[in-house]
PDB file as gemmi writes it, atoms N, CA and C in Angstrom:
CRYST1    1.000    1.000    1.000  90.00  90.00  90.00 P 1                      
ATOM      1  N   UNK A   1      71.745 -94.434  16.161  1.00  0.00           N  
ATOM      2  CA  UNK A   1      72.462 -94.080  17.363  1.00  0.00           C  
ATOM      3  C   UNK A   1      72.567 -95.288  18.303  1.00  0.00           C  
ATOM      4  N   UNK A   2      71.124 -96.188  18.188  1.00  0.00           N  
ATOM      5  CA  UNK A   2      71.535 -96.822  19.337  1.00  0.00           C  
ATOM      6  C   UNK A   2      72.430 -98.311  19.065  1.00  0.00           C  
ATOM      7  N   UNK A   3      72.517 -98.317  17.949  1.00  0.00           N  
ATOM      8  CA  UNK A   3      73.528 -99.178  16.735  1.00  0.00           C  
ATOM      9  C   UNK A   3      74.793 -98.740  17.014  1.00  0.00           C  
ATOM     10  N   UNK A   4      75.385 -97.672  17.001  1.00  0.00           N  
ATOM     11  CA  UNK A   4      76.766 -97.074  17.268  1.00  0.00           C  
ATOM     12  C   UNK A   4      76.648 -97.770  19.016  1.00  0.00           C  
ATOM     13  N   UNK A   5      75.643 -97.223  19.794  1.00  0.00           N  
ATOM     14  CA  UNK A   5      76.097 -97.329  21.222  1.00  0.00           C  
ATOM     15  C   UNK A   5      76.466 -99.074  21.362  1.00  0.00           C  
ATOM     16  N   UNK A   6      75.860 -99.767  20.904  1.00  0.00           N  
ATOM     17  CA  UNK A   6      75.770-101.126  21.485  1.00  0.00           C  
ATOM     18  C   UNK A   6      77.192-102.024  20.857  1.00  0.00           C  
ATOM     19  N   UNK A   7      77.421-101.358  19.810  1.00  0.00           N  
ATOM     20  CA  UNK A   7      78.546-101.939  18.901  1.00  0.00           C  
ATOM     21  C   UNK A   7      79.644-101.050  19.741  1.00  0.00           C  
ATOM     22  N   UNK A   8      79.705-100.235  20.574  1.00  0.00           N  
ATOM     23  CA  UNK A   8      81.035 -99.496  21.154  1.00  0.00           C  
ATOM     24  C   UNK A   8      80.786-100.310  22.311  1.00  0.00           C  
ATOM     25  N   UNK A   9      80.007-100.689  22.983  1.00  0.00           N  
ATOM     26  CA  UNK A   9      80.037-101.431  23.966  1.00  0.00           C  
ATOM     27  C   UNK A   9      80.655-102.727  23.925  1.00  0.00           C  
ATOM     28  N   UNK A  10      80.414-103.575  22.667  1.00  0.00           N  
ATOM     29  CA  UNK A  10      80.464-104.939  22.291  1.00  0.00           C  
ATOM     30  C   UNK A  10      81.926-104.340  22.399  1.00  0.00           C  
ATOM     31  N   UNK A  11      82.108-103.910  21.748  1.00  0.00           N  
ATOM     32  CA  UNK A  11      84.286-103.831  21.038  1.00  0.00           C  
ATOM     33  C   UNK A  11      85.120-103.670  21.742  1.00  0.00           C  
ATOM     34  N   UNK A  12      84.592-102.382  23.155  1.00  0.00           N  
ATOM     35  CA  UNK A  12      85.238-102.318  24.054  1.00  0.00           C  
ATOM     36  C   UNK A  12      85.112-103.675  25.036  1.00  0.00           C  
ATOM     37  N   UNK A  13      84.039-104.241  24.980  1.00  0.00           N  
ATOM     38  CA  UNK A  13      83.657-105.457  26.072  1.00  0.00           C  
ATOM     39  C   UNK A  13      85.042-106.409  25.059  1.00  0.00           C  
ATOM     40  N   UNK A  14      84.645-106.913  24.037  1.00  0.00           N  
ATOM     41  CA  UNK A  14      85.986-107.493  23.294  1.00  0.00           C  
ATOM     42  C   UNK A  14      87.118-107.438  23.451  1.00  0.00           C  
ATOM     43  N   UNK A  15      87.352-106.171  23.011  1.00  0.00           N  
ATOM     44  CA  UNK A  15      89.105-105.695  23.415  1.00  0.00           C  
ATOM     45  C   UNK A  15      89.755-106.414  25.011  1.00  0.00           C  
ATOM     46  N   UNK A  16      88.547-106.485  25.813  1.00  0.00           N  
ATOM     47  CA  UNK A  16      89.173-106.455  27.078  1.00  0.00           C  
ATOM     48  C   UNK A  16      89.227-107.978  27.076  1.00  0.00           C  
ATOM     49  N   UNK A  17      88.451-108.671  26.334  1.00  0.00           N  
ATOM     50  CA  UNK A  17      88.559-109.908  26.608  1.00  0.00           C  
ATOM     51  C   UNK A  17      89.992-110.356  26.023  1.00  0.00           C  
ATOM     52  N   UNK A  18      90.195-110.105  24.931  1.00  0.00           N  
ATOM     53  CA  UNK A  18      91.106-110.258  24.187  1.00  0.00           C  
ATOM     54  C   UNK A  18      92.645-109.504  24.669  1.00  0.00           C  
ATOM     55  N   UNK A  19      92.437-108.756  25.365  1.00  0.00           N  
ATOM     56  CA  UNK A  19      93.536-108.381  26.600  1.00  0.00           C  
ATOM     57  C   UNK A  19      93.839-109.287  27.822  1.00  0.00           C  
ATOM     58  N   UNK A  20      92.763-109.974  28.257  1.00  0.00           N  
ATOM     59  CA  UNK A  20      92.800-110.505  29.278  1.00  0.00           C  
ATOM     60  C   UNK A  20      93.330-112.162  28.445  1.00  0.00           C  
ATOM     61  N   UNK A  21      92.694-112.164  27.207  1.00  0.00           N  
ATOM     62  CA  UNK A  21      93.081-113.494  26.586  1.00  0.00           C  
ATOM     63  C   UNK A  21      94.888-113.677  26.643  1.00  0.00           C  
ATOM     64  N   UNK A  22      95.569-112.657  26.155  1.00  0.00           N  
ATOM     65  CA  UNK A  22      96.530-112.844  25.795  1.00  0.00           C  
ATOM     66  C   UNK A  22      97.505-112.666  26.734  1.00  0.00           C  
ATOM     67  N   UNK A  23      96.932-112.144  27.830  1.00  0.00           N  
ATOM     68  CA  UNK A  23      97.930-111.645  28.977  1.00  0.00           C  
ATOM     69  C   UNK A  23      98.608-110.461  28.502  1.00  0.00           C  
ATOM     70  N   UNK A  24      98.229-109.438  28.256  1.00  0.00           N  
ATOM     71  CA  UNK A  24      99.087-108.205  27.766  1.00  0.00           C  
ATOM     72  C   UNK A  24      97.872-107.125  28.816  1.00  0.00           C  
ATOM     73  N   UNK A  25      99.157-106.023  28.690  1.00  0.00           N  
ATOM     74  CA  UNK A  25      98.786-105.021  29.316  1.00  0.00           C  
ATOM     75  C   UNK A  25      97.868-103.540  28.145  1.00  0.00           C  
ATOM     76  N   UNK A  26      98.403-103.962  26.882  1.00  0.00           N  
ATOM     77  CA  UNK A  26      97.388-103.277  26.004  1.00  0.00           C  
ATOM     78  C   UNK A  26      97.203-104.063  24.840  1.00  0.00           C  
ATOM     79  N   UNK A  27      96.172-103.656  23.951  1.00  0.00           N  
ATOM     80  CA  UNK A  27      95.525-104.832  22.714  1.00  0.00           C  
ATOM     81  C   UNK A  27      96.865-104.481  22.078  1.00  0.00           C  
ATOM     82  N   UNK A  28      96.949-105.415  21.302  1.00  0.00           N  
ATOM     83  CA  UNK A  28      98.302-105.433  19.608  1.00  0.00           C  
ATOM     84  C   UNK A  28      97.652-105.174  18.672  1.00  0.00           C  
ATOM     85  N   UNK A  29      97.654-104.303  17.669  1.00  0.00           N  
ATOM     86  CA  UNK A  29      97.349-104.042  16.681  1.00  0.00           C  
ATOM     87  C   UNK A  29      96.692-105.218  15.481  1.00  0.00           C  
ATOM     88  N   UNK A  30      97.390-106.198  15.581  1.00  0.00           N  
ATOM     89  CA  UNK A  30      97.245-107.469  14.833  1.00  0.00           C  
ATOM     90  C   UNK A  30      95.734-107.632  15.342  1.00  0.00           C  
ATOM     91  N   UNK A  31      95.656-107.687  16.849  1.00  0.00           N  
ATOM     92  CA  UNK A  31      94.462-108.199  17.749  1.00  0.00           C  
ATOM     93  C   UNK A  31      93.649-107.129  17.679  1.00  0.00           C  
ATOM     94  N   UNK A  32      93.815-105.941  17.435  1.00  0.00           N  
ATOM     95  CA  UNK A  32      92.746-104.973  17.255  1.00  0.00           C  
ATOM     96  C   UNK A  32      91.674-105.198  15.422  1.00  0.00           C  
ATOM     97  N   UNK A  33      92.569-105.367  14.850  1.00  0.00           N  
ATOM     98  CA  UNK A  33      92.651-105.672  13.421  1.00  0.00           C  
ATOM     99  C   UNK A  33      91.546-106.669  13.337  1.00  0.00           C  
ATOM    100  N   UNK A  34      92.051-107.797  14.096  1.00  0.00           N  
ATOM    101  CA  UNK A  34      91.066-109.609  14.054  1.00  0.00           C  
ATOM    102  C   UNK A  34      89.672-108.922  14.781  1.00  0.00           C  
ATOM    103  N   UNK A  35      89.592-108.284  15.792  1.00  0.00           N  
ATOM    104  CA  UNK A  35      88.649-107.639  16.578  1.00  0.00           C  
ATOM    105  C   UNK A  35      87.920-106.940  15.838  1.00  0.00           C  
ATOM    106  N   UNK A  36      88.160-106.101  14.764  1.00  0.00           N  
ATOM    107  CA  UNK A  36      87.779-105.260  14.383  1.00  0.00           C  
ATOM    108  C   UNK A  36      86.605-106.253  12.976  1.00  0.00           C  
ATOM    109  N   UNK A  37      87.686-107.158  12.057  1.00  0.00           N  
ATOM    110  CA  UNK A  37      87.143-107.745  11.078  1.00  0.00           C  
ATOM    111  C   UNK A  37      85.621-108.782  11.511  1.00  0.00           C  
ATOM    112  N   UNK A  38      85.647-108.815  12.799  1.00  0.00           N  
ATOM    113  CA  UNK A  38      84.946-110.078  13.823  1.00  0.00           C  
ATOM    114  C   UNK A  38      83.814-109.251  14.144  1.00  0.00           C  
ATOM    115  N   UNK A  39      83.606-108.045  14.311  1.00  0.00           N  
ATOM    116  CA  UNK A  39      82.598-107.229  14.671  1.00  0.00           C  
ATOM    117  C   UNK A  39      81.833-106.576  13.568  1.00  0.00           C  
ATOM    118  N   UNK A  40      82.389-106.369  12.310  1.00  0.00           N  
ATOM    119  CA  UNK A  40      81.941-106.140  10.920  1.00  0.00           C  
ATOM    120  C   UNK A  40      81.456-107.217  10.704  1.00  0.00           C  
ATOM    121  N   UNK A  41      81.809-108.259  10.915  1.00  0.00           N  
ATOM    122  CA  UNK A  41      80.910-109.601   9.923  1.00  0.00           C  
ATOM    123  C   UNK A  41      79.691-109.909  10.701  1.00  0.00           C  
ATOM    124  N   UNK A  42      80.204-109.716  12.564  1.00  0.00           N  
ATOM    125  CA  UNK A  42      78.617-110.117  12.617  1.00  0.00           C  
ATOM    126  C   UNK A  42      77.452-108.784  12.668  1.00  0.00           C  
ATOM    127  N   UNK A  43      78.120-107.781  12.519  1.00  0.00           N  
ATOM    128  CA  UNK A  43      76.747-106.809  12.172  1.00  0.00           C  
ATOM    129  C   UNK A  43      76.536-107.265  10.760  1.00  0.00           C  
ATOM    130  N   UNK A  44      77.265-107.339   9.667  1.00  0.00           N  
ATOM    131  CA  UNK A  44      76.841-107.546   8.508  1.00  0.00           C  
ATOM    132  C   UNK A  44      75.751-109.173   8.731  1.00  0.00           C  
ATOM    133  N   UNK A  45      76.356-109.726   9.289  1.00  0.00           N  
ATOM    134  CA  UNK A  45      75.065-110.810   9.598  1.00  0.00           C  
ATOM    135  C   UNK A  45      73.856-110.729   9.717  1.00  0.00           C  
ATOM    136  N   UNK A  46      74.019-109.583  10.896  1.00  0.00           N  
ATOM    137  CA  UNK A  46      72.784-109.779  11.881  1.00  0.00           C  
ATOM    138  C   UNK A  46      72.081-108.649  10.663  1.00  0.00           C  
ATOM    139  N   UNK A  47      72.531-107.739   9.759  1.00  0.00           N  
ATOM    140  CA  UNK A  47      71.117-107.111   8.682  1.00  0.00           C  
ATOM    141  C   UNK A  47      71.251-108.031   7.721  1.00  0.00           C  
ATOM    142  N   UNK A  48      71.919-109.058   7.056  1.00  0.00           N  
ATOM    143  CA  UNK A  48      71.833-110.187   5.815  1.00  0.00           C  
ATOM    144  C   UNK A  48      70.016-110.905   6.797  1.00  0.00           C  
ATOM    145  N   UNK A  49      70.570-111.441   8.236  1.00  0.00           N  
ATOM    146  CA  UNK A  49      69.359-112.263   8.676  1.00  0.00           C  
ATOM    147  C   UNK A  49      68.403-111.350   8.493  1.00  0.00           C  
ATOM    148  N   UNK A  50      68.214-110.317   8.712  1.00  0.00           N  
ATOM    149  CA  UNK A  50      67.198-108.660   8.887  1.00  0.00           C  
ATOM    150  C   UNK A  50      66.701-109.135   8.064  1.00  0.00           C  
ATOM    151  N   UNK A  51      67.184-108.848   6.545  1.00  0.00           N  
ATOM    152  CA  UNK A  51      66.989-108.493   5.367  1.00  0.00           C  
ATOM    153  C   UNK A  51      66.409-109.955   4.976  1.00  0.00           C  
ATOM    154  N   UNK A  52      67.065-111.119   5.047  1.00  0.00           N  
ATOM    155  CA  UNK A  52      66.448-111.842   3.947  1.00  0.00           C  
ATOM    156  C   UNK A  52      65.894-113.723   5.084  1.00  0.00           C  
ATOM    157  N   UNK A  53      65.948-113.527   6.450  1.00  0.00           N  
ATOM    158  CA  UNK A  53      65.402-114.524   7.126  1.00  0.00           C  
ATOM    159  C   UNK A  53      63.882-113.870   7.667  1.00  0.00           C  
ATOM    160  N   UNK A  54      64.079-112.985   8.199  1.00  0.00           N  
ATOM    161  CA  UNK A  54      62.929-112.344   9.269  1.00  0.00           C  
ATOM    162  C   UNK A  54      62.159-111.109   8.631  1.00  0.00           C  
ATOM    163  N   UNK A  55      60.994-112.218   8.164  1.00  0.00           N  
ATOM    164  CA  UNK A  55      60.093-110.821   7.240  1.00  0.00           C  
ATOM    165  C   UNK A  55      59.237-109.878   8.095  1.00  0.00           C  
ATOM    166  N   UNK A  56      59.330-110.134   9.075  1.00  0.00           N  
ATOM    167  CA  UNK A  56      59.224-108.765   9.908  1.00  0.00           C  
ATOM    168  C   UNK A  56      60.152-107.644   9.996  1.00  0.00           C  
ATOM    169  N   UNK A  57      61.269-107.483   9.645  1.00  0.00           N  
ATOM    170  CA  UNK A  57      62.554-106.934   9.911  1.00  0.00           C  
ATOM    171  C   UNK A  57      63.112-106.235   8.473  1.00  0.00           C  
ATOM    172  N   UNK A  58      63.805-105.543   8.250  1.00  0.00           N  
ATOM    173  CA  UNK A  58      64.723-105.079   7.088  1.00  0.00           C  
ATOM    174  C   UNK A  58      65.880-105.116   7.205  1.00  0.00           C  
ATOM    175  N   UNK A  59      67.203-105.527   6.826  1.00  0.00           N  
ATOM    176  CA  UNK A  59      68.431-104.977   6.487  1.00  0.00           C  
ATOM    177  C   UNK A  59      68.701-103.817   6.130  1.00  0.00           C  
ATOM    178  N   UNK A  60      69.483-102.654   6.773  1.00  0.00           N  
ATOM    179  CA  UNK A  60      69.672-101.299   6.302  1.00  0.00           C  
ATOM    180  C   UNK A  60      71.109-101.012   6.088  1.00  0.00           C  
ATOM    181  N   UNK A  61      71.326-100.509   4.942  1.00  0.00           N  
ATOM    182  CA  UNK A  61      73.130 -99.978   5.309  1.00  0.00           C  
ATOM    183  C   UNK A  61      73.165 -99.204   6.098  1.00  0.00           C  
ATOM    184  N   UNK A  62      72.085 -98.282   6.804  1.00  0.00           N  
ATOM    185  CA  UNK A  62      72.665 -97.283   7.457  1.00  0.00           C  
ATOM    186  C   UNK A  62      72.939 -98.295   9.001  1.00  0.00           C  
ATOM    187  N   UNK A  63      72.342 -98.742   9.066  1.00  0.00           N  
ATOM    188  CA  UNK A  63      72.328 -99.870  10.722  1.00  0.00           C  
ATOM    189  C   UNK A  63      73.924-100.416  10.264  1.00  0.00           C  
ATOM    190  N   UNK A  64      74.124-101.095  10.008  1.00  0.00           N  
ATOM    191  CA  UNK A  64      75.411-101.751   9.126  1.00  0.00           C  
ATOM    192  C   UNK A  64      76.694-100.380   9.179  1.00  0.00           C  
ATOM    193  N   UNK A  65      76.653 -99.067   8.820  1.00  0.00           N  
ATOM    194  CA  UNK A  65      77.346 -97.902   9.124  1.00  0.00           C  
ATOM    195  C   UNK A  65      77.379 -97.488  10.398  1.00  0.00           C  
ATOM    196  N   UNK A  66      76.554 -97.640  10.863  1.00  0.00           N  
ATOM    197  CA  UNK A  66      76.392 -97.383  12.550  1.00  0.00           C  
ATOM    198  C   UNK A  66      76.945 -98.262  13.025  1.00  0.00           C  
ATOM    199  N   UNK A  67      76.847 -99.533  12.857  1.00  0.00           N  
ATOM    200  CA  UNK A  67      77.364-100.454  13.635  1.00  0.00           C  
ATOM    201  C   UNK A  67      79.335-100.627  13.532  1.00  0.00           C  
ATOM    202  N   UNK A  68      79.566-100.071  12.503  1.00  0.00           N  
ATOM    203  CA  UNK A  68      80.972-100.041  11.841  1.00  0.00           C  
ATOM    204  C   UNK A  68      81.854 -98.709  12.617  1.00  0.00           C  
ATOM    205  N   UNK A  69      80.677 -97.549  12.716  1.00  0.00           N  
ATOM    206  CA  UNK A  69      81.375 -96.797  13.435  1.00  0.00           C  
ATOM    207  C   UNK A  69      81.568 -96.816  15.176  1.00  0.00           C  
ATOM    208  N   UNK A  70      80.555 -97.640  15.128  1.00  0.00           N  
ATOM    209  CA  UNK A  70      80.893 -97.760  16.884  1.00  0.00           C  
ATOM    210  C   UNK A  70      81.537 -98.977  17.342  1.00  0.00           C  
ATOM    211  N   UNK A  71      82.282 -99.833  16.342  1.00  0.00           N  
ATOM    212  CA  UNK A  71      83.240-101.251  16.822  1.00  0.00           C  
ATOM    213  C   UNK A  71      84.643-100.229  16.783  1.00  0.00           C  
ATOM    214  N   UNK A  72      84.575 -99.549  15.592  1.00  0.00           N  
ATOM    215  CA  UNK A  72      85.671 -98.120  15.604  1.00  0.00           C  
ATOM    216  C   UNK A  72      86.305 -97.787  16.682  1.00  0.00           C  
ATOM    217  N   UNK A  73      84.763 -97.147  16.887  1.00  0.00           N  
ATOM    218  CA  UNK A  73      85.158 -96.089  17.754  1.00  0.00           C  
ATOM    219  C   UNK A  73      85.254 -96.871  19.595  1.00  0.00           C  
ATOM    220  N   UNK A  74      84.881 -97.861  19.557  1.00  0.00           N  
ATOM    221  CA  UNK A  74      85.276 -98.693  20.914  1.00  0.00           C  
ATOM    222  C   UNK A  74      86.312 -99.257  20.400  1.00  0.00           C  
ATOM    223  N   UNK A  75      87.015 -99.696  19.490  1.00  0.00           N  
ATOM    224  CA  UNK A  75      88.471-100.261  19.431  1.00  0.00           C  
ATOM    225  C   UNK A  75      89.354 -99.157  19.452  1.00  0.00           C  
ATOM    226  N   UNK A  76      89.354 -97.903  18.958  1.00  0.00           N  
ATOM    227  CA  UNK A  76      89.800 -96.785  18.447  1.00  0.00           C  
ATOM    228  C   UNK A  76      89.956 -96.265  20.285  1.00  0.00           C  
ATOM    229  N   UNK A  77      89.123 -96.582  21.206  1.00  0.00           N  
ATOM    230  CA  UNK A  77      89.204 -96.009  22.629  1.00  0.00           C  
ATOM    231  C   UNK A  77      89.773 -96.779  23.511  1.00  0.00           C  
ATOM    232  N   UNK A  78      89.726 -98.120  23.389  1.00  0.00           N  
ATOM    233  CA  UNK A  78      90.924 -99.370  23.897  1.00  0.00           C  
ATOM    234  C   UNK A  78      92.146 -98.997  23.127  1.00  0.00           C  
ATOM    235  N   UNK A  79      92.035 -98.718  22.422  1.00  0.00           N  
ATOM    236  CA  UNK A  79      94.089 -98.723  22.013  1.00  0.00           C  
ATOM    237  C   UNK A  79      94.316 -96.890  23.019  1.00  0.00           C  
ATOM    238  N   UNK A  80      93.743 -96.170  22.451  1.00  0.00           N  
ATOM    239  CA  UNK A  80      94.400 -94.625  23.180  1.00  0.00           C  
ATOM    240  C   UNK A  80      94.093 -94.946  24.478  1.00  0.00           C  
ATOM    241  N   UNK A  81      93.130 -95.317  25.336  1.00  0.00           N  
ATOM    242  CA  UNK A  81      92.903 -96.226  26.902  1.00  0.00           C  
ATOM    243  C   UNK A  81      94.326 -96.688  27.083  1.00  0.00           C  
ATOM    244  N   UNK A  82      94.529 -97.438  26.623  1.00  0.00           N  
ATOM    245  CA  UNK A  82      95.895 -98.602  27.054  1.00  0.00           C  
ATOM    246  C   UNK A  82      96.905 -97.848  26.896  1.00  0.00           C  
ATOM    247  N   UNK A  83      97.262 -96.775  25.471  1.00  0.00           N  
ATOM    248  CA  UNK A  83      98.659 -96.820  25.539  1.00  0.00           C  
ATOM    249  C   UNK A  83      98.852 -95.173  26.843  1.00  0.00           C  
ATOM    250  N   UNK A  84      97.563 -94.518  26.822  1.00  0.00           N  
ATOM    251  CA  UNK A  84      98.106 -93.642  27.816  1.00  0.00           C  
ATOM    252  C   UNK A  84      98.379 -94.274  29.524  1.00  0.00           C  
ATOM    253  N   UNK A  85      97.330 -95.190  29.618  1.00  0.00           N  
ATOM    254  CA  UNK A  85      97.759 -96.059  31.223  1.00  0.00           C  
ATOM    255  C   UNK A  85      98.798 -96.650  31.150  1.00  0.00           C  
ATOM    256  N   UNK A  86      99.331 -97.040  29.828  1.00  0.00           N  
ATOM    257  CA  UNK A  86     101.008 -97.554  30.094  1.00  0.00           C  
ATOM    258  C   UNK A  86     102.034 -97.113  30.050  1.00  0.00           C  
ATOM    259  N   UNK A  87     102.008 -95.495  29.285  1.00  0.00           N  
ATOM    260  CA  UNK A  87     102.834 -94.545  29.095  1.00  0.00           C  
ATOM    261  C   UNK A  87     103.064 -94.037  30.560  1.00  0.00           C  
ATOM    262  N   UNK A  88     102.194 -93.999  31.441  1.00  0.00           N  
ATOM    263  CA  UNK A  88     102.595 -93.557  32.693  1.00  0.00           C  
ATOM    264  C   UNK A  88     103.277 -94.259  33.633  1.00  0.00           C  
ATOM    265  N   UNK A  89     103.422 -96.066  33.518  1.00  0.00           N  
ATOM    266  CA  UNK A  89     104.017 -96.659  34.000  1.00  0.00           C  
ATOM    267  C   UNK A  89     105.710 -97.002  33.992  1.00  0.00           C  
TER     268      UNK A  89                                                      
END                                                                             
């Protein structure tokens, strides 16, 4: 759970950067996409280091699933975020 929370935080914190990067009023799909592939690799990182740098630690797929569903589900809430605040404009 607290793998989902921190990875919806990161994606949404992302998205916005990457909004603010490009000067647009909502993410592009292309940019959700790069966002999305960028947040999978470094959770997959951070359990590869788990797993095979820090023998205190383990690599888990389920941490790695958690972390996949909450870059999701914070990119998945920046795109419906944006396109309803712009639909009203």
């Amino acid at each position: 759970m607290v793998h989902c929370i921190f990875f919806f935080v990161l994606s949404v914190l992302y998205c916005t950067g990457s909004i603010r990067k490009w000067h647009t009023r909502n993410i592009r799909i292309e940019i959700a996409m790069k966002n999305t592939i960028v947040l999978l690799s470094y959770g997959a990182l951070i359990e590869v280091l788990q797993s095979r740098v820090f023998t205190w630690r383990s690599g888990d797929w389920h941490d790695l699933l958690a972390d996949t569903i909450g870059a999701s589900m914070g990119i998945f809430a920046v795109l419906v975020t944006g396109n309803a605040i712009n639909s009203n404009k």
